[in-house]
Chimera marker file (.cmm) of the C-alpha trace (Angstrom):
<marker_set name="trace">
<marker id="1" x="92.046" y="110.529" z="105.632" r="1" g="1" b="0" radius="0.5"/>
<marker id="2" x="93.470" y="110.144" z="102.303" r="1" g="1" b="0" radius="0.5"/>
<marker id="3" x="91.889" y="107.502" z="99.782" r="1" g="1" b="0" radius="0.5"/>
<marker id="4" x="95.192" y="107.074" z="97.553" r="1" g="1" b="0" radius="0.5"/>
<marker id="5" x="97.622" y="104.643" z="98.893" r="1" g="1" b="0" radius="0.5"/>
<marker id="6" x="101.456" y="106.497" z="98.781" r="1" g="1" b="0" radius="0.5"/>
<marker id="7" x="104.251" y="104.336" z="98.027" r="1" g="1" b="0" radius="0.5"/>
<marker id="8" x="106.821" y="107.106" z="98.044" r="1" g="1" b="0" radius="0.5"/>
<marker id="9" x="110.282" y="106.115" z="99.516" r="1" g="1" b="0" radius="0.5"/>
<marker id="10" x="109.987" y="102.906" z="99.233" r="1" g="1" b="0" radius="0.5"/>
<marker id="11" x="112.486" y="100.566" z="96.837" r="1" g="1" b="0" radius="0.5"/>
<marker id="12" x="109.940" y="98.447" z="94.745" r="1" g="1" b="0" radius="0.5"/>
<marker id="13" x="107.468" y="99.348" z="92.239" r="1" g="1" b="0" radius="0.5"/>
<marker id="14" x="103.594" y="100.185" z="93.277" r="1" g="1" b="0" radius="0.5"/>
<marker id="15" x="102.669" y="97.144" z="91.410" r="1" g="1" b="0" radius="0.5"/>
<marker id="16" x="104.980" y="94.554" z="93.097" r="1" g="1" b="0" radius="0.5"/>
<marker id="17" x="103.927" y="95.805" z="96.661" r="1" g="1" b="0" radius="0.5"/>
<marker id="18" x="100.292" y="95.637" z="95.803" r="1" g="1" b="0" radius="0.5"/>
<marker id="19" x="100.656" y="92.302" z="94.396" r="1" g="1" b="0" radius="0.5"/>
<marker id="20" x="101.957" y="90.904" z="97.049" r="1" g="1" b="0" radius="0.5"/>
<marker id="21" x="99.849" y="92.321" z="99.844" r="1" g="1" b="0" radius="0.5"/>
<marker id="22" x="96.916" y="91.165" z="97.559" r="1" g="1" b="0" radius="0.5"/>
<marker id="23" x="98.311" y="87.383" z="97.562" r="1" g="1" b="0" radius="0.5"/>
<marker id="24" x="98.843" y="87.518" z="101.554" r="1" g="1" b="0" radius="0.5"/>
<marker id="25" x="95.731" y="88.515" z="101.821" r="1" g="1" b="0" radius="0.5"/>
<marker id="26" x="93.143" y="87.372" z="99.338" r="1" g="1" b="0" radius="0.5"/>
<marker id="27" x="94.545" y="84.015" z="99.574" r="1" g="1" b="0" radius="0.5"/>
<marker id="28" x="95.048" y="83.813" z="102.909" r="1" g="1" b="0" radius="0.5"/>
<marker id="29" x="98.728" y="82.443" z="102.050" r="1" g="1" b="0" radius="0.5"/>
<marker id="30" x="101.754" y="83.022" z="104.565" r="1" g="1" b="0" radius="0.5"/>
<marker id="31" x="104.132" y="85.679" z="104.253" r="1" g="1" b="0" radius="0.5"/>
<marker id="32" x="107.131" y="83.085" z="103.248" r="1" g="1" b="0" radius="0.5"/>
<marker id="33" x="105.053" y="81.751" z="100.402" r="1" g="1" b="0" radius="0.5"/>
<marker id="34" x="104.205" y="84.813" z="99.214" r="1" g="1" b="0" radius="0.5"/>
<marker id="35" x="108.142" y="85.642" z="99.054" r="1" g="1" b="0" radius="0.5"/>
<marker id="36" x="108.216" y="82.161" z="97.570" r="1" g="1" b="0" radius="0.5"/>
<marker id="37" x="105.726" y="82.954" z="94.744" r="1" g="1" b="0" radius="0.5"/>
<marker id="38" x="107.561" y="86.162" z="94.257" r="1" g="1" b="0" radius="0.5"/>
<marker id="39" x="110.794" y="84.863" z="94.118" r="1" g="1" b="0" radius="0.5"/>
<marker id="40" x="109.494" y="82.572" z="91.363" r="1" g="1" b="0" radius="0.5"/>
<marker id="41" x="108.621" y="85.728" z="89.311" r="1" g="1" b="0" radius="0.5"/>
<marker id="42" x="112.080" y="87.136" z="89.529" r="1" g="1" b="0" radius="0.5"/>
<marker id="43" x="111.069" y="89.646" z="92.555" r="1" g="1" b="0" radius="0.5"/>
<marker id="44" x="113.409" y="88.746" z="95.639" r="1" g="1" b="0" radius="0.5"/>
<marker id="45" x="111.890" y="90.432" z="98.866" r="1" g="1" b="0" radius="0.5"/>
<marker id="46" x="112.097" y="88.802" z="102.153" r="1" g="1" b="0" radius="0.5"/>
<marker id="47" x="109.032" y="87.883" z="104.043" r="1" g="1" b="0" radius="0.5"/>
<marker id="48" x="109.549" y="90.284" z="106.340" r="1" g="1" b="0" radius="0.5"/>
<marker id="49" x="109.301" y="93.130" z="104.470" r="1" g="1" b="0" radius="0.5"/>
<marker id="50" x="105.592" y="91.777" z="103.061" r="1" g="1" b="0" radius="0.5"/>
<marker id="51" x="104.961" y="91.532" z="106.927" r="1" g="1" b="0" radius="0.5"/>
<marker id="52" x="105.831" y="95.218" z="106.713" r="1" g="1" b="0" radius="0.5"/>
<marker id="53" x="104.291" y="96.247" z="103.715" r="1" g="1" b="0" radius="0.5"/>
<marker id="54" x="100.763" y="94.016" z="104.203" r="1" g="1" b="0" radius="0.5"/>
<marker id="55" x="100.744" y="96.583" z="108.372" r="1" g="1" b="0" radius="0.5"/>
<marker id="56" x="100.901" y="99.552" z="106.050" r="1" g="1" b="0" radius="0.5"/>
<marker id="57" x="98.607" y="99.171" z="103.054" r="1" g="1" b="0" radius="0.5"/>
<marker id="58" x="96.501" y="96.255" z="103.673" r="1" g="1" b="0" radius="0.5"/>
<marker id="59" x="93.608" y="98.347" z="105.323" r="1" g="1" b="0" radius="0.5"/>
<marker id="60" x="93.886" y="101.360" z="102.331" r="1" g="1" b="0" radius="0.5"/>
<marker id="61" x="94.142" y="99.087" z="99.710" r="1" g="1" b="0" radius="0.5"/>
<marker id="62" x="90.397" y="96.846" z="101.318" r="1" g="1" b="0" radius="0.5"/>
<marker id="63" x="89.129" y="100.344" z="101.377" r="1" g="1" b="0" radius="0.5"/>
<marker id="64" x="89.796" y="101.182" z="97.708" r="1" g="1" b="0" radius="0.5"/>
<marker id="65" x="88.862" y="97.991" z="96.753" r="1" g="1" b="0" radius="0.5"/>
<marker id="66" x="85.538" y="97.922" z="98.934" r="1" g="1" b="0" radius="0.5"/>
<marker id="67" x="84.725" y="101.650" z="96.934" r="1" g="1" b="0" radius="0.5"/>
<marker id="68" x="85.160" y="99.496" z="93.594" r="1" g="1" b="0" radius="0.5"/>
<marker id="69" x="83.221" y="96.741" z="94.682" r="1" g="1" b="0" radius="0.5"/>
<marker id="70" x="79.343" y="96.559" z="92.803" r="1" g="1" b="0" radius="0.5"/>
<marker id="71" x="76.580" y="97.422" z="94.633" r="1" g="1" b="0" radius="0.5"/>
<marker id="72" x="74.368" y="95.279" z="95.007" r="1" g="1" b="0" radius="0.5"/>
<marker id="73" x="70.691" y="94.703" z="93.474" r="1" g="1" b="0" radius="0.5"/>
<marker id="74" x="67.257" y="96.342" z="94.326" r="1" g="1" b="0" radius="0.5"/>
<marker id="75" x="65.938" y="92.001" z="94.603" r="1" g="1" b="0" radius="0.5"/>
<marker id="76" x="67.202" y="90.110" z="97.888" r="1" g="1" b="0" radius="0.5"/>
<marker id="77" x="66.732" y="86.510" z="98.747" r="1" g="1" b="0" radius="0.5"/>
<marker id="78" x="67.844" y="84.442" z="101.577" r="1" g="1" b="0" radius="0.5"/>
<marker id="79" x="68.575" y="80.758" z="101.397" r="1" g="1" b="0" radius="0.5"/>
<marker id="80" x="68.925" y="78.508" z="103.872" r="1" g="1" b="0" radius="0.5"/>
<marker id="81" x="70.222" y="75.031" z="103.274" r="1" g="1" b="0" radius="0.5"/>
<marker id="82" x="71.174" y="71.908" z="105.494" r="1" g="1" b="0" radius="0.5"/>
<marker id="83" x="75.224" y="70.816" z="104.575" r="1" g="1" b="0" radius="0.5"/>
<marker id="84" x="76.890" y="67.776" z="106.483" r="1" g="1" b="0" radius="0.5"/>
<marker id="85" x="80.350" y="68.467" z="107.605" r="1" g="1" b="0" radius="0.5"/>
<marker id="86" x="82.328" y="65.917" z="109.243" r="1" g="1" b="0" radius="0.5"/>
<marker id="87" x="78.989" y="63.921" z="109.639" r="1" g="1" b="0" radius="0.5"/>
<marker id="88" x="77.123" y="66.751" z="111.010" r="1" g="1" b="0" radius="0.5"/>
<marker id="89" x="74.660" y="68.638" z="110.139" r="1" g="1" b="0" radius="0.5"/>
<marker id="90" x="74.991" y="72.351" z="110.030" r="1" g="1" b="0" radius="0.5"/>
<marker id="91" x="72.375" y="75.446" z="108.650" r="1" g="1" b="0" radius="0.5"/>
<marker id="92" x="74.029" y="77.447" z="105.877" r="1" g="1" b="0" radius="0.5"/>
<marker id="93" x="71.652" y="81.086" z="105.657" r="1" g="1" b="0" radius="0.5"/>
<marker id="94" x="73.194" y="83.095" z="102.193" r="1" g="1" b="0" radius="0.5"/>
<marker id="95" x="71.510" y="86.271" z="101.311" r="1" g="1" b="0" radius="0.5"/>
<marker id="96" x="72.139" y="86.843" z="97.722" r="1" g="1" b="0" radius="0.5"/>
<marker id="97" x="71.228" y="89.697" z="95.043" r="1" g="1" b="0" radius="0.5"/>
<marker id="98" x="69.542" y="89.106" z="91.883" r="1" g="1" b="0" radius="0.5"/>
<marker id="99" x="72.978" y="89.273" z="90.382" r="1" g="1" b="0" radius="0.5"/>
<marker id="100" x="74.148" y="86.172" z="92.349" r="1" g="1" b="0" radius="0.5"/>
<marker id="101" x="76.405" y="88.396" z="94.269" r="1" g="1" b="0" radius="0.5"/>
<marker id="102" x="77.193" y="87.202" z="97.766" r="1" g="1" b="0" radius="0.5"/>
<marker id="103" x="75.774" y="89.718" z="100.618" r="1" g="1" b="0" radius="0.5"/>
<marker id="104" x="76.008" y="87.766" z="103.402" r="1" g="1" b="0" radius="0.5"/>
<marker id="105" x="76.458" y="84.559" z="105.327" r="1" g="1" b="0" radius="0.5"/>
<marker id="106" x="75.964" y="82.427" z="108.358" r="1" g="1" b="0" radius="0.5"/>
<marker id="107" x="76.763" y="79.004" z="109.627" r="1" g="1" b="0" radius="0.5"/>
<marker id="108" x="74.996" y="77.301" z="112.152" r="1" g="1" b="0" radius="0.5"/>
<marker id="109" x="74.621" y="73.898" z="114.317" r="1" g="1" b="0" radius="0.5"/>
<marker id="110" x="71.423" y="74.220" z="115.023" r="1" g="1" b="0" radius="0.5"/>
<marker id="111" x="68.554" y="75.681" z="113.081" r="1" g="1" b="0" radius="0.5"/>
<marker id="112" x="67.879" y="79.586" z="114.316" r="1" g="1" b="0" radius="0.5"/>
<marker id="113" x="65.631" y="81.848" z="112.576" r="1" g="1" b="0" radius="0.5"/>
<marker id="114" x="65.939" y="84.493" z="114.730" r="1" g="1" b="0" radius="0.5"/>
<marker id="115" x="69.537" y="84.729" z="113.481" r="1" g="1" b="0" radius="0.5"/>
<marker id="116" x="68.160" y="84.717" z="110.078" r="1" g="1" b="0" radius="0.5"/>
<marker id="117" x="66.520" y="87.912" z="111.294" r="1" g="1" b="0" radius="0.5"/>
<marker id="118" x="69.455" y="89.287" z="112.562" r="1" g="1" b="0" radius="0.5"/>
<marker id="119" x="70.835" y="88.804" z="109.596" r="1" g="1" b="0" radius="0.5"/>
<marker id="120" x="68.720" y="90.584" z="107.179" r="1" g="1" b="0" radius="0.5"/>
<marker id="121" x="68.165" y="93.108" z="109.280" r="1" g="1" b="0" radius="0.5"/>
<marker id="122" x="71.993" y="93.972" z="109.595" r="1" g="1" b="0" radius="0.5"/>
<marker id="123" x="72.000" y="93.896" z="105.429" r="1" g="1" b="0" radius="0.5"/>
<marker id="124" x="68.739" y="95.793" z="105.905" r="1" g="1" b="0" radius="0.5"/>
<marker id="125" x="70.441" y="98.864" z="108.012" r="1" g="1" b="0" radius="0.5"/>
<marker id="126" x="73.195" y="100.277" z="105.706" r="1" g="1" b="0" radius="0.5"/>
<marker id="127" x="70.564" y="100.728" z="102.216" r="1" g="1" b="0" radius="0.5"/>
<marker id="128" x="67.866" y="102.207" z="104.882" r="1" g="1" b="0" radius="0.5"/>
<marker id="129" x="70.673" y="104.693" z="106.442" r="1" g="1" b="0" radius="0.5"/>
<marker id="130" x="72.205" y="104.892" z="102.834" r="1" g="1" b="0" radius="0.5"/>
<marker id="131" x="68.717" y="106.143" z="101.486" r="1" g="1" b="0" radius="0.5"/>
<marker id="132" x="67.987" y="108.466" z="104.458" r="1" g="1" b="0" radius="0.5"/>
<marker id="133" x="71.132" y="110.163" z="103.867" r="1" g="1" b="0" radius="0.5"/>
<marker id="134" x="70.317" y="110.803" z="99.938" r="1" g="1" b="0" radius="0.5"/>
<marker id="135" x="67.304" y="112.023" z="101.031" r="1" g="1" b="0" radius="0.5"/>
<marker id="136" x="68.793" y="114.907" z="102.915" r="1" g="1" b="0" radius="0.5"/>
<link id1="1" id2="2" r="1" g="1" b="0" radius="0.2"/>
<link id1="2" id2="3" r="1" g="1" b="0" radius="0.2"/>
<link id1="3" id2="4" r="1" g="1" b="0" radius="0.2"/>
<link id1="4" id2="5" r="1" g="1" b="0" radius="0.2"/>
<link id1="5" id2="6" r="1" g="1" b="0" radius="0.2"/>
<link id1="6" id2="7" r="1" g="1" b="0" radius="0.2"/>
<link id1="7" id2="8" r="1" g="1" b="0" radius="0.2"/>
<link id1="8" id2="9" r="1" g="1" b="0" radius="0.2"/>
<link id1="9" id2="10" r="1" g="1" b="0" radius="0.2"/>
<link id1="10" id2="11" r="1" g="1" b="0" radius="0.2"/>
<link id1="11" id2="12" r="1" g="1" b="0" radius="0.2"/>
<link id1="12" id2="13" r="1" g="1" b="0" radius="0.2"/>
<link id1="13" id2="14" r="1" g="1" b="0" radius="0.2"/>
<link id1="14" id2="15" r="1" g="1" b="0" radius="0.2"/>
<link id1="15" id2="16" r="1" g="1" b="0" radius="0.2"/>
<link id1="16" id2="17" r="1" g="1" b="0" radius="0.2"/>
<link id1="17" id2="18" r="1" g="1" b="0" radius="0.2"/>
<link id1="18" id2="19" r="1" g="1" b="0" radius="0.2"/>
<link id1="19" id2="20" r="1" g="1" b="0" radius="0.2"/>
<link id1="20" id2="21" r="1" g="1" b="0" radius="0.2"/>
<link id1="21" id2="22" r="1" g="1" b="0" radius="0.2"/>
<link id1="22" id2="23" r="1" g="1" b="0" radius="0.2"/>
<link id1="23" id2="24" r="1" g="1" b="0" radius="0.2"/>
<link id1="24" id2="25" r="1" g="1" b="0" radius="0.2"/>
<link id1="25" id2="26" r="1" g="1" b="0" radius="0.2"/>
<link id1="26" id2="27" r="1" g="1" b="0" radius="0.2"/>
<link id1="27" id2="28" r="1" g="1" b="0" radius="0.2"/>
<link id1="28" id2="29" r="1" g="1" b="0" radius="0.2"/>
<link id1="29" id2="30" r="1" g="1" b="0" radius="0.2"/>
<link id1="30" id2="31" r="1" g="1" b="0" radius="0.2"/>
<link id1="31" id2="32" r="1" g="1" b="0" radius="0.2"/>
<link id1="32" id2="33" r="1" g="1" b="0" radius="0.2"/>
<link id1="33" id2="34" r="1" g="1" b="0" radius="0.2"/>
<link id1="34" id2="35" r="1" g="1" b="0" radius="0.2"/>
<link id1="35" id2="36" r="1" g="1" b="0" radius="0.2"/>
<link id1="36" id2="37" r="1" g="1" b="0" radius="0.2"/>
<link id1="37" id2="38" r="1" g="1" b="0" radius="0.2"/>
<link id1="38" id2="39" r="1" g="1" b="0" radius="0.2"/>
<link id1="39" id2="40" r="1" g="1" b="0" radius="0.2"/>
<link id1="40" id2="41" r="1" g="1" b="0" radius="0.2"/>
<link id1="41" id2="42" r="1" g="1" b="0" radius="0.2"/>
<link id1="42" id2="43" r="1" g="1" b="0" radius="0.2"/>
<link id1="43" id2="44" r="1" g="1" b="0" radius="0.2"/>
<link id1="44" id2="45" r="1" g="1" b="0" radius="0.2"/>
<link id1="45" id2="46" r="1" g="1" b="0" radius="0.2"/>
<link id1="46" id2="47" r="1" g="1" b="0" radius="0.2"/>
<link id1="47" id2="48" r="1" g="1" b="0" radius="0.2"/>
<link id1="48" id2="49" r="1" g="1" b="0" radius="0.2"/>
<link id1="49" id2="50" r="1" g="1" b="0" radius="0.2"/>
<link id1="50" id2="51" r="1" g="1" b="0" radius="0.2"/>
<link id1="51" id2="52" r="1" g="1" b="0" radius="0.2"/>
<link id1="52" id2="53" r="1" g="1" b="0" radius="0.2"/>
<link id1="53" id2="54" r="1" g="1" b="0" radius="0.2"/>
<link id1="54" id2="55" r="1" g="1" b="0" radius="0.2"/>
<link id1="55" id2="56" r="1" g="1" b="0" radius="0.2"/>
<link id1="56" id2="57" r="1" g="1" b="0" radius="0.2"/>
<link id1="57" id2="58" r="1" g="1" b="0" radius="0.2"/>
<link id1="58" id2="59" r="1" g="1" b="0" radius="0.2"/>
<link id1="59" id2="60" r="1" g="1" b="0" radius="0.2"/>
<link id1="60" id2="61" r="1" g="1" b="0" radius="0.2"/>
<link id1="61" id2="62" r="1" g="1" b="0" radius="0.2"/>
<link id1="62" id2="63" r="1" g="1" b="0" radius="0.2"/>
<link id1="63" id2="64" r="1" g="1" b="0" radius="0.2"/>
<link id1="64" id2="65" r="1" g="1" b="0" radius="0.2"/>
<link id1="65" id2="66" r="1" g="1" b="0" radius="0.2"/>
<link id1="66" id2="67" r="1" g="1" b="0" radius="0.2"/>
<link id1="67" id2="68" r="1" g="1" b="0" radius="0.2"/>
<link id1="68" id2="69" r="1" g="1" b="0" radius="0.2"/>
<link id1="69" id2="70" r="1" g="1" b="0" radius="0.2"/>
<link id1="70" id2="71" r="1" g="1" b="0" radius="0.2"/>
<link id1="71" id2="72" r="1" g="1" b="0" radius="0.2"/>
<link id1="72" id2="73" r="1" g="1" b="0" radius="0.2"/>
<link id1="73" id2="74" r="1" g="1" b="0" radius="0.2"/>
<link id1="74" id2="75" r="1" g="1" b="0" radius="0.2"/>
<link id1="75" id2="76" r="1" g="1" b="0" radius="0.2"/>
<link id1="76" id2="77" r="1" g="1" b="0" radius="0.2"/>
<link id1="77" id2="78" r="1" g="1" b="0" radius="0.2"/>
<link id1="78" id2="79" r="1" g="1" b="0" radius="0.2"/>
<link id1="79" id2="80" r="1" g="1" b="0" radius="0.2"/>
<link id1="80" id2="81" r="1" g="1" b="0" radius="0.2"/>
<link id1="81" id2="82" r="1" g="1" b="0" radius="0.2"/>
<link id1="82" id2="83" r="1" g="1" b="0" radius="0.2"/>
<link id1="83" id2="84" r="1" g="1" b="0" radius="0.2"/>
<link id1="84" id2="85" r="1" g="1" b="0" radius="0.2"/>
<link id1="85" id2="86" r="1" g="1" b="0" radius="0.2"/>
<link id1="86" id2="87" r="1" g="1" b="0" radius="0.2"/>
<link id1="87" id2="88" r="1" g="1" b="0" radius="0.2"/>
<link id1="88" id2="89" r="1" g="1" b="0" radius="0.2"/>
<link id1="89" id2="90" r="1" g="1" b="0" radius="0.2"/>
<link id1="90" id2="91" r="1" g="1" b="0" radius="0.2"/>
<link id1="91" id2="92" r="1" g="1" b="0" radius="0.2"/>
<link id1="92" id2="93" r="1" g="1" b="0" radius="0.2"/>
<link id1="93" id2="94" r="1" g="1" b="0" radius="0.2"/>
<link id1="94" id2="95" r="1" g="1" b="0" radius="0.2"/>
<link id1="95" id2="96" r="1" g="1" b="0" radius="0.2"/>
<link id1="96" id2="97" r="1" g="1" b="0" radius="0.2"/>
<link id1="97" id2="98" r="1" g="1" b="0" radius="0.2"/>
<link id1="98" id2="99" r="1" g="1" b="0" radius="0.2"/>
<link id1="99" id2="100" r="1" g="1" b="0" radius="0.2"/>
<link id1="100" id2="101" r="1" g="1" b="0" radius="0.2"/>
<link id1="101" id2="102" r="1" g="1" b="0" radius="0.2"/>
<link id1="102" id2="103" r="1" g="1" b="0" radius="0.2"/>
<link id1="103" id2="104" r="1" g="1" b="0" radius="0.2"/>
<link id1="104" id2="105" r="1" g="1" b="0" radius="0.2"/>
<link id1="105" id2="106" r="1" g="1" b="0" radius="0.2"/>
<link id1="106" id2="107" r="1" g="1" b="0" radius="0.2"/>
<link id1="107" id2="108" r="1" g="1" b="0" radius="0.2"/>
<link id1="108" id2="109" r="1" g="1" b="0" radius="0.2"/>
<link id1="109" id2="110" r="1" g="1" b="0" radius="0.2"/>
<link id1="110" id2="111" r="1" g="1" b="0" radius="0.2"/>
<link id1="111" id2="112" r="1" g="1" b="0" radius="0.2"/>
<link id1="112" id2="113" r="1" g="1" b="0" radius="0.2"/>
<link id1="113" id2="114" r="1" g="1" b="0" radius="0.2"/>
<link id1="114" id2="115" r="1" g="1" b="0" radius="0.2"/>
<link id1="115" id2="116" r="1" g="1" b="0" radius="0.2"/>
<link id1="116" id2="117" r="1" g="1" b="0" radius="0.2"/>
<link id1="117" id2="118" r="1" g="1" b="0" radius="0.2"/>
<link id1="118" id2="119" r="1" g="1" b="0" radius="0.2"/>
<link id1="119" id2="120" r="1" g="1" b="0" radius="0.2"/>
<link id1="120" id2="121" r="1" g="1" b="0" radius="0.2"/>
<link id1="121" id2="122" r="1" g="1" b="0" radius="0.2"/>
<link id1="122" id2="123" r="1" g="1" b="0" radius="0.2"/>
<link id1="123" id2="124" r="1" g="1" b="0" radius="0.2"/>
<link id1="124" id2="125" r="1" g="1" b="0" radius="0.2"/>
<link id1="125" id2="126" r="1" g="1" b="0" radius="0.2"/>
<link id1="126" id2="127" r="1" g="1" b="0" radius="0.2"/>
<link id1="127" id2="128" r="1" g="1" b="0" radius="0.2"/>
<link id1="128" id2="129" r="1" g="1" b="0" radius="0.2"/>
<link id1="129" id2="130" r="1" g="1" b="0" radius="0.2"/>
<link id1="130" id2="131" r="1" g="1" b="0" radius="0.2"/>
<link id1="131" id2="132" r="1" g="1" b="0" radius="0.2"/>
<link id1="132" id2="133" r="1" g="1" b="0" radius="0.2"/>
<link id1="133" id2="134" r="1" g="1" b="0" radius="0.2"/>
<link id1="134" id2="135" r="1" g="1" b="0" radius="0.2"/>
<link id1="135" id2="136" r="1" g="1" b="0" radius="0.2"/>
</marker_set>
């Protein structure tokens, strides 16, 4: 499986195609805004072809980014807080690094702290297998 993304044969730039599978999906926007947005910049593609290009790179360029992303810190801690949407009330768990860096996070209607569990112990399972592996 090869790590770099190969744009050979195709007629637009690297850049343009990565931009634009980055818009459909970081911002969760639909493929005829993103030709929309990319129109507005002077680039006209049809939506169809970001339909295209987002089934053939989207997954290698998550990967490359995911291998970029920081890892996160040696301190964990897990929040939970009570949040009212639409008049009712709903458990928010967030396990968070030192860093303030996002691990993980659930939403719940009721209050569960075995799923809290779960939870950590999920984050828990790739650092013990990570450090296992090292080990070796």
């Amino acid at each position: 499986m090869s790590t770099t993304v190969s744009y050979k044969r195709h007629r637009f730039p690297p850049e343009i195609i990565t931009h634009a599978v980055w818009l459909y999906v970081r911002f969760n926007l639909s493929l005829r805004e993103v030709e929309e947005m990319l129109l507005n910049r002077g680039v006209d593609v049809s939506y169809e072809t970001i339909r295209r290009w987002a089934a053939k790179f989207a997954s290698q360029i998550a990967r490359n980014l995911r291998r970029r992303q920081a890892r996160p810190g040696d301190i964990w801690h897990l929040d939970e807080v009570v949040v009212t949407i639409s008049g009712q009330k709903f458990w928010l768990w967030r396990a968070v690094d030192q860093n303030g860096l996002v691990l993980e996070e659930i939403l719940q209607s009721r209050r569960d702290k075995r799923a809290a569990k779960r939870l950590l112990k999920a984050l828990i399972k790739p650092v013990l297998s990570r450090k296992t592996l090292q080990s070796r």
